[in-house]
C-alpha positions in Angstrom: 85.9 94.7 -45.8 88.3 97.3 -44.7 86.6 99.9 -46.6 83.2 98.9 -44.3 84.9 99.1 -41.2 86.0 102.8 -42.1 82.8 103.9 -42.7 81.7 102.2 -39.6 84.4 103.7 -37.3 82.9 107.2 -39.0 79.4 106.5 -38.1 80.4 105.2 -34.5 82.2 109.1 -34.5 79.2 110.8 -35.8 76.7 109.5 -33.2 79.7 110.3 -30.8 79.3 113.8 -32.0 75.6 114.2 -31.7 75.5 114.1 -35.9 73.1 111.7 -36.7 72.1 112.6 -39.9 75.6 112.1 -41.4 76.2 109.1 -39.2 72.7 107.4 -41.1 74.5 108.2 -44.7 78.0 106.6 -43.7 75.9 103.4 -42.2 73.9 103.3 -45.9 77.4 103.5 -47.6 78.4 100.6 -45.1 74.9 98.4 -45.9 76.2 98.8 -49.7 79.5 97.6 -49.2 78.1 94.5 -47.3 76.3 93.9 -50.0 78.8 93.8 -52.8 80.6 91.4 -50.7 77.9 89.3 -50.9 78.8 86.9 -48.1 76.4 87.4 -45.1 78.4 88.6 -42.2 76.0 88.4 -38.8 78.7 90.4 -36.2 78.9 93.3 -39.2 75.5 93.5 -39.8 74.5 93.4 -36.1 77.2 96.1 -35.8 75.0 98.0 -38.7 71.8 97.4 -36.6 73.3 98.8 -33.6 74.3 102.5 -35.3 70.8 102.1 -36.8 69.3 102.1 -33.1 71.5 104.6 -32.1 70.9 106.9 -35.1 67.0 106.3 -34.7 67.3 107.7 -30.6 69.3 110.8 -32.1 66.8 111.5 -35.4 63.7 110.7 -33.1 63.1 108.5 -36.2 60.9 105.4 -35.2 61.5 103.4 -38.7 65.3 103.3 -38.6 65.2 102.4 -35.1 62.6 99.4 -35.8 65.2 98.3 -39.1 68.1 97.8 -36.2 65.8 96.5 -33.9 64.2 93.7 -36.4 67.4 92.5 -37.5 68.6 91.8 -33.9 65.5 90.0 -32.8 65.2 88.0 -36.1 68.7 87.1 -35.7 68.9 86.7 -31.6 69.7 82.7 -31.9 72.9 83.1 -34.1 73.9 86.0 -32.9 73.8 84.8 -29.2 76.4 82.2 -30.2 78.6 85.6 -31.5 78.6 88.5 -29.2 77.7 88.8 -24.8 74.2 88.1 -24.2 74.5 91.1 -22.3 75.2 93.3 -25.4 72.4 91.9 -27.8 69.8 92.6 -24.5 70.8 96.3 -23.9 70.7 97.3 -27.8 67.4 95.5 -28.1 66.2 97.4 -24.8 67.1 100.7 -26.3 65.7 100.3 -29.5 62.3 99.4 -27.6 62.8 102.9 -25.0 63.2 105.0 -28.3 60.2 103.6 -29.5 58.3 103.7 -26.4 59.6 107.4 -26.3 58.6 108.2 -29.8 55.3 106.9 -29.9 54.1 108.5 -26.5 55.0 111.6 -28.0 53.1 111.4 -31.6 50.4 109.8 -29.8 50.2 111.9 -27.0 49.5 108.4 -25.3 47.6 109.0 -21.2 50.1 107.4 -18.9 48.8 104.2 -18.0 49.6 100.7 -17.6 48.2 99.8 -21.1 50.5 102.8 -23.0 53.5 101.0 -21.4 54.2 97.9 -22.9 57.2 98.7 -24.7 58.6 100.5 -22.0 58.2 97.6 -19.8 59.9 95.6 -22.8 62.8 97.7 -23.0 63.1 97.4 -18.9 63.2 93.6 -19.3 65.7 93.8 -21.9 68.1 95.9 -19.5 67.5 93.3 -16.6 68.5 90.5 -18.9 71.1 92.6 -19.4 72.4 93.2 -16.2 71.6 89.4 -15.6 73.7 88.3 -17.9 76.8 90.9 -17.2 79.9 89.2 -16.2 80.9 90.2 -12.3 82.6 93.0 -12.3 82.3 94.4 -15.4 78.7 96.5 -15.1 78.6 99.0 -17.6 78.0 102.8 -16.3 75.8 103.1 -19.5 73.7 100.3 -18.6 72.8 101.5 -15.5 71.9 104.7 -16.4 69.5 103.1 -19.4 67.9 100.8 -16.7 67.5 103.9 -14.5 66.2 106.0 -16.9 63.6 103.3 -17.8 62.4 103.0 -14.2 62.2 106.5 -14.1 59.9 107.0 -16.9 57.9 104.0 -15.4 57.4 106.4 -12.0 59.7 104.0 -10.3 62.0 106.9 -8.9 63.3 105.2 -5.7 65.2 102.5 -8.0 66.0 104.9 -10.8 68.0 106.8 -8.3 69.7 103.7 -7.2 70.7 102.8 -10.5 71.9 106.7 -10.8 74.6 106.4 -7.9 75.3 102.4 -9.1 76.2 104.3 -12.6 78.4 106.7 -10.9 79.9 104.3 -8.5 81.4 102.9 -11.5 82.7 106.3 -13.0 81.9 109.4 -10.9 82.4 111.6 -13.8 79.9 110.7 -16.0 77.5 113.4 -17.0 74.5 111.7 -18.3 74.0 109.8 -14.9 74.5 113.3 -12.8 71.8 114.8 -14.9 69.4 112.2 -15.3 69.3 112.3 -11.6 69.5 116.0 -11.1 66.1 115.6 -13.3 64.9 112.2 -10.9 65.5 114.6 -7.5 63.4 117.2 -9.2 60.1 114.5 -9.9 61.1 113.6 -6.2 60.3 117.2 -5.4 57.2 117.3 -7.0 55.8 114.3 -5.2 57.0 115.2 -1.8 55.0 118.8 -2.7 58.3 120.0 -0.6 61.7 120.8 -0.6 64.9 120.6 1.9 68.0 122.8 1.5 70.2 119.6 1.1 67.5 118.6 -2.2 68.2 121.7 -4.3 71.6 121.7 -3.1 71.4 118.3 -4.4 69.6 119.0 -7.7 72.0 122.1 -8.6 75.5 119.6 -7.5 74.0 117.0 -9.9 73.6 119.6 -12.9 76.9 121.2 -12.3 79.0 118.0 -12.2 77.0 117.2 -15.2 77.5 121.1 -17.4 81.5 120.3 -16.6 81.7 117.1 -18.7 82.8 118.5 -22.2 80.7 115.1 -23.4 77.1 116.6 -22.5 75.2 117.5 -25.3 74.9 120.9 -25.8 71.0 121.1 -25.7 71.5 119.2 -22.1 74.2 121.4 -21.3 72.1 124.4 -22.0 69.1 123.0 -19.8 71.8 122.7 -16.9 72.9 126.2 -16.9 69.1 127.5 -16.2 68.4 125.1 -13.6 71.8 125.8 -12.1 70.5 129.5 -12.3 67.0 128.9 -11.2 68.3 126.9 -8.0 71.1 129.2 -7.1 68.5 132.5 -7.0 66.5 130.2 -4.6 69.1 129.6 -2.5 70.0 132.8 -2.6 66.5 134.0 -1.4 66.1 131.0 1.1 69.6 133.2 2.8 72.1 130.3 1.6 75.2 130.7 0.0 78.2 128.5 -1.1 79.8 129.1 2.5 77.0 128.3 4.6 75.8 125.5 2.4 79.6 123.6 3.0 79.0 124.0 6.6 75.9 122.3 6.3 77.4 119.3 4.1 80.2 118.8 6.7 77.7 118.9 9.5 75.7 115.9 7.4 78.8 114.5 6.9 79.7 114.2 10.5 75.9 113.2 11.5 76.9 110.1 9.3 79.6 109.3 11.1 77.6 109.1 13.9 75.2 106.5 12.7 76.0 103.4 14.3 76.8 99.7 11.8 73.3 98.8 11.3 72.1 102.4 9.9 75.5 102.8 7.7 74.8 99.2 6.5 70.8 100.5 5.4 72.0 103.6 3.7 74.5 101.6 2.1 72.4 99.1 1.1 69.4 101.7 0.3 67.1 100.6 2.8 66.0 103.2 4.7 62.0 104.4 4.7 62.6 108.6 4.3 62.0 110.7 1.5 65.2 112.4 3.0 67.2 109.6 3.0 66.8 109.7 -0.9 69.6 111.9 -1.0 71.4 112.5 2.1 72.8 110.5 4.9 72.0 112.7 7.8 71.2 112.1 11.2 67.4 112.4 10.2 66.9 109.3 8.3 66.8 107.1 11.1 63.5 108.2 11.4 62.0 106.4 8.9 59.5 108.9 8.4 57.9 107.9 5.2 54.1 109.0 5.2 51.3 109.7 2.9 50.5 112.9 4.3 52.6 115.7 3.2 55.4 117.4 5.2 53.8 120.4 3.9 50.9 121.6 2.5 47.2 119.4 2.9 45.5 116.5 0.7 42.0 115.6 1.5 40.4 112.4 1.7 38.6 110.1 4.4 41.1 107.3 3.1 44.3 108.8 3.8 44.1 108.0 7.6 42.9 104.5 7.2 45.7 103.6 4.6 48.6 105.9 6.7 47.2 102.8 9.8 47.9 100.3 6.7 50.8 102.2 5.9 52.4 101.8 9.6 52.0 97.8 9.3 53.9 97.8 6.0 56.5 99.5 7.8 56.7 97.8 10.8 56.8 95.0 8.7 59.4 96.0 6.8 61.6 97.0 9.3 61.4 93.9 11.3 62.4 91.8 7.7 65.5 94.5 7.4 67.0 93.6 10.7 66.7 90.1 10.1 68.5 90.4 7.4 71.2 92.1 8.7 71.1 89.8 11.6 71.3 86.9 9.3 74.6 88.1 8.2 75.9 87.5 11.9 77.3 91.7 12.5 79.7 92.4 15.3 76.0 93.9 16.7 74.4 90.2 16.2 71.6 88.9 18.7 73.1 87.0 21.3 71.0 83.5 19.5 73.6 80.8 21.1 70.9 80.1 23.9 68.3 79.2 21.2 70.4 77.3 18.6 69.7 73.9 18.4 71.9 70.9 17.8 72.5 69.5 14.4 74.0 65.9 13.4 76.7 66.4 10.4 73.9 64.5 8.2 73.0 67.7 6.7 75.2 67.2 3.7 75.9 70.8 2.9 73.0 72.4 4.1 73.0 75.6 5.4 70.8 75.4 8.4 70.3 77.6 11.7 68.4 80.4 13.4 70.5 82.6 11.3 69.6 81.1 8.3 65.3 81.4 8.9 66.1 85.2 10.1 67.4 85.3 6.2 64.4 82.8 5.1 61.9 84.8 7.1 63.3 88.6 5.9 61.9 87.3 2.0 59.3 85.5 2.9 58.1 88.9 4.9 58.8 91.2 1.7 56.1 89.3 0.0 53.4 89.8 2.7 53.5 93.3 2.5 53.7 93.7 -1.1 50.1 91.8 -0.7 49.0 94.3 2.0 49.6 96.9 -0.5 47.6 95.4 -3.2 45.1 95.5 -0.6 45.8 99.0 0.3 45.2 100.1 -3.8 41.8 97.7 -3.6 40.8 100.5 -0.3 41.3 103.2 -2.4 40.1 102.5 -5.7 37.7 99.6 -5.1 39.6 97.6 -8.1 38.8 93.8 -6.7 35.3 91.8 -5.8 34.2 91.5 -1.9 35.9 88.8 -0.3 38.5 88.3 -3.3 42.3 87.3 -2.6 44.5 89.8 -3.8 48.3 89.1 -4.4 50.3 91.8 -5.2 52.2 90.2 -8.2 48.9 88.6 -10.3 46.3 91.6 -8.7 46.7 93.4 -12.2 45.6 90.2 -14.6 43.7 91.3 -17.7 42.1 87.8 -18.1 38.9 86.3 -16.7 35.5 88.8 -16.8 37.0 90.5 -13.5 40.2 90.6 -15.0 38.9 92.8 -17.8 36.5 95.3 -16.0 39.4 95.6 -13.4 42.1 96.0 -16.1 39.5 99.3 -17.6 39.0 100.7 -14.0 43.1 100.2 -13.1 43.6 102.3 -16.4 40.9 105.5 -16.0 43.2 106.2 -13.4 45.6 109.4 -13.7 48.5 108.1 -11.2 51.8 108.0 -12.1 52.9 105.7 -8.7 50.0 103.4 -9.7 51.5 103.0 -13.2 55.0 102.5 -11.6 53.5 99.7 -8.9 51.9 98.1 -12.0 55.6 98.0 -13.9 57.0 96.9 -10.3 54.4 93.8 -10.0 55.6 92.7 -13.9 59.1 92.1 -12.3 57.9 89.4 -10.3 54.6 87.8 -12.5 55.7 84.1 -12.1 55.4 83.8 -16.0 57.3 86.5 -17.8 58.6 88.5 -15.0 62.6 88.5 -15.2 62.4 88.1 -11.2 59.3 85.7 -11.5 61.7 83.3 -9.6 61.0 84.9 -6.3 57.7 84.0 -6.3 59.1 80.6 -6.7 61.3 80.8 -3.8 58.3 81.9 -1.7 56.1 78.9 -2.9 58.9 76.6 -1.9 59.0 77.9 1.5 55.0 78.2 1.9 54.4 74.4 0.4 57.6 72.4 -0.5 61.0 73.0 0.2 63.3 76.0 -0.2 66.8 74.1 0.5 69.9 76.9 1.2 73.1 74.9 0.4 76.5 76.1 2.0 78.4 78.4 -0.8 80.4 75.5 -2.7 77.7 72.5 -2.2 75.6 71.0 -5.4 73.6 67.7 -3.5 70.5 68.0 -2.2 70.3 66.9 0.8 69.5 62.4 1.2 66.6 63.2 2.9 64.9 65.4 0.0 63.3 63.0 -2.6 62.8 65.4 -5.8 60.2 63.2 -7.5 57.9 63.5 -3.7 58.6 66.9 -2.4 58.7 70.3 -5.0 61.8 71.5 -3.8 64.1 74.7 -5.2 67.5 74.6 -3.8 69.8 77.6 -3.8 73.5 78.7 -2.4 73.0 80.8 0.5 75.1 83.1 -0.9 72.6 83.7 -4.3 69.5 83.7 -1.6 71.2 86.7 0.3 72.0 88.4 -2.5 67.6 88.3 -3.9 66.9 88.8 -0.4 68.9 91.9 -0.9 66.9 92.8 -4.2 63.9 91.8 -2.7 63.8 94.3 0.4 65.4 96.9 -1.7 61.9 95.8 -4.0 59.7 95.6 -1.5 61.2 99.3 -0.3 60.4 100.5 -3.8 56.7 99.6 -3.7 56.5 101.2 -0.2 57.4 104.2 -1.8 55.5 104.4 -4.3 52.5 103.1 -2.8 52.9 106.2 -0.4 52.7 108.4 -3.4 49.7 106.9 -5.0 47.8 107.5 -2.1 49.3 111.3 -1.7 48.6 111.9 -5.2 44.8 110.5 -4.8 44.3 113.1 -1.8 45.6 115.8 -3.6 42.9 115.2 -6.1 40.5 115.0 -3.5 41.7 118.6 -1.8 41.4 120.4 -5.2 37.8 118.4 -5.8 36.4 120.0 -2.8 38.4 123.6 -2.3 35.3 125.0 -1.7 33.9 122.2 0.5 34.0 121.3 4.3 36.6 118.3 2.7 38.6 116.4 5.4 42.4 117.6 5.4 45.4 116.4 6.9 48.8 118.4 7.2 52.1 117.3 9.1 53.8 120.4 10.7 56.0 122.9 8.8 58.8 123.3 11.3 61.3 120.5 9.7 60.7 122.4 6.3 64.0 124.6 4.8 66.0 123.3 8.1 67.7 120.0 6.3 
């Protein structure tokens, strides 16, 4: 045995080293010397499995990735009773990225919903994952997996939350700072426009990431050119290093000017500007999230019907994000005492007040608009039957003869934010979605009972009768915590629905270039200044 844990320790050091070619012959020394012990040894062989997914990433090599990754699923059961839940989900999600990652690129697979199912697999994996991670302990590598995932899904507005996540827990770490540097430049392309603070941005993220000795040196490479590319445009757009600090300092100070409730949604990543992606300036507050450009024109007599669909959304969603921070009773709170009513102490543990609906009523919002956008796709692609329902969460069903001639038209399209709405709306599929529960919580609210217990409290209430009423019960301080998820969700889909649209009437400009098409532009003058 000590003979196998020194070629494993040489292996682990070889993938270390970006060597995985001699990291794969120490592993098959390793699978020998299991074998002459002849005992079978579940933690060593899952250890074996690991290196084999890890190797498979490195080699590009879909067979020894699928060996690691069919040893862990075969074995889940046992091994669960052996190593964190946490561990067995992220190795298993990787293997399924790599494979996801290979086969899109021998296949030279269309990016739709249908290519995706692995990747969608491997995202699951890494929310079990995350699920299952002991408080406190949330692993930097983790996050960045999970990002890159909902990245390569076209869900860029929670991949760059799961970017600064991974560097909240170590600001030094390289792949995080590049992997965004690489999010902020998609960002660019779907905005069709640039500020000063977003390459300055882009070219911090690569150079924090070229200094870490522990880049790979193809990566490494890659982050020298854009550092390159991005400085000459500064340098043409009359920027340099000095005035470029004075700007940062005067952002910097604009923060500081933001009063409790805007600190607490950039904190909290809840703000409705492509701006407020990545910087905190005064400018955010705007909430200026639109499908029309900032610069340059798209086309299309559905953008100004779905930018009026588009305001409701927001309205909407603004009104559920200040009930939530009002729910948390701020220093800023509502002066509510007038309208509070009087409760006898036969509540048993409830948690009960107008504070309490502003929390119940901030969810129960987020799912409204989520349907509004499913009805917002249905305006611009024509996916559903007149007069169906559409719910956001089940609108993208393959079963049923609608189902299936909706499914074919949902994948002829060529959208990446459609794809990434799609991979958003598996999260919360009431069946197999790893937030599926949410929809519960809503159904409990809509037609049984959604009980919030104080933090501390197990009873239901005397008055709630299980085996008459569907009820869900839940400590307040779990419901705050999805409410949180949920509006920073619902935020997500916003965006990205925003994009589809933009993306649909840039088609639609280059379809009729030489036709009297109608186009819509937002003025320039904000453009270079930020």
């Amino acid at each position: 045995m000590d003979l196998f844990r020194k070629l494993i320790e040489e292996a682990d050091s070889l993938v270390d080293d970006s060597k995985p070619d001699r990291a794969l012959e120490f592993v098959r020394e390793a699978q020998l010397e299991l074998k002459k012990i002849g005992a079978s040894v579940l933690m060593h062989e899952a250890t074996v499995a690991r290196l084999l997914i890890d190797i498979g990433e490195q080699l590009w090599d879909s067979e020894v990735t699928q060996e690691g990754l069919t040893f862990l699923e075969d074995n889940l059961v046992a091994l669960g009773k052996m190593i964190q839940l946490a561990s067995l989900e992220y190795n298993i999600g990787n293997a399924k990225k790599t494979l996801y990652s290979i086969s899109r690129l021998k296949n030279k697979q269309i990016f739709t919903p249908e290519s995706i199912s692995l990747l969608l697999e491997a995202k699951d994996h890494y929310w079990r994952a995350l699920k299952a991670n002991v408080p406190m302990q949330l692993s930097r590598q983790l996050c960045v997996n999970l990002a890159n995932v909902l990245d390569s899904s076209g869900r860029l507005v929670e991949a760059l939350f799961w970017y600064d996540q991974a560097l909240s827990i170590d600001p030094t770490f390289c792949m995080a700072h590049h992997n965004r540097a690489i999010a902020l430049q998609f960002l660019n392309r779907l905005s069709g426009s640039f500020s000063i603070s977003l390459i300055e941005e882009i070219r911090k993220s690569f150079t924090l990431a070229k200094t870490d000795p522990d880049l790979f040196p193809h990566l490494a490479d890659q982050a020298q050119k854009q550092i390159e590319l991005l400085q000459l445009r500064l340098q043409e757009l009359g920027w340099d290093d000095e005035r470029i600090a004075e700007d940062k300092k005067q952002h910097e100070a604009e923060y500081e000017q933001h009063d409790e409730y805007w600190k607490f949604c950039l904190a909290n990543h809840l703000a409705l500007s492509e701006h407020g992606l990545y910087c905190k300036c005064v400018g955010v507050r705007r909430d200026d999230l639109s499908i029309v450009k900032q610069s340059g024109s798209i086309a299309g007599d559905f953008v100004p019907r779905l930018e009026l669909l588009l305001n409701r959304i927001k309205s909407e969603f603004c009104y559920a994000r200040v009930l939530y921070y009002q729910s948390l009773k701020p220093e800023t709170k509502w002066h509510t005492d007038t309208y509070q009513s009087t409760f006898t102490e036969l509540y048993e543990g409830e948690a009960i007040g107008i504070e309490e609906e502003f929390l119940r009523n901030s969810f129960r919002l987020c799912f409204g608009i989520l349907d509004k956008i499913a009805q917002g796709l249905n305006e611009l692609f024509s996916f559903a039957e007149p007069e169906e329902k559409l719910y956001f969460e089940s609108f993208w069903r393959k079963n049923g003869k609608q189902g299936t001639k909706r499914w074919e038209l949902i994948n002829s399209q060529n959208n990446t934010s459609l794809v990434a709405l799609f991979s958003l709306a598996t999260d919360l599929n009431a069946n197999k979605g790893e937030w599926g529960f949410f929809k519960e919580y809503r159904n409990r609210m809509e037609h049984g009972l959604l009980v919030l217990l104080k933090d501390g409290s197990e009873n239901l209430p005397a008055y709630i009768s299980p085996e008459r009423i569907q009820c869900t019960a839940v400590s307040i301080g779990e419901f705050k915590k999805h409410t949180m998820q949920m509006l920073q969700f619902t935020r997500s889909a916003i965006f990205s629905f925003a994009f589809c649209v933009r993306i649909e009437g840039q088609k639609k400009l280059s379809e009729n270039k030489k036709e009297n098409a109608t186009k819509l532009q937002l003025g320039k003058k904000a453009i270079g200044k930020v």
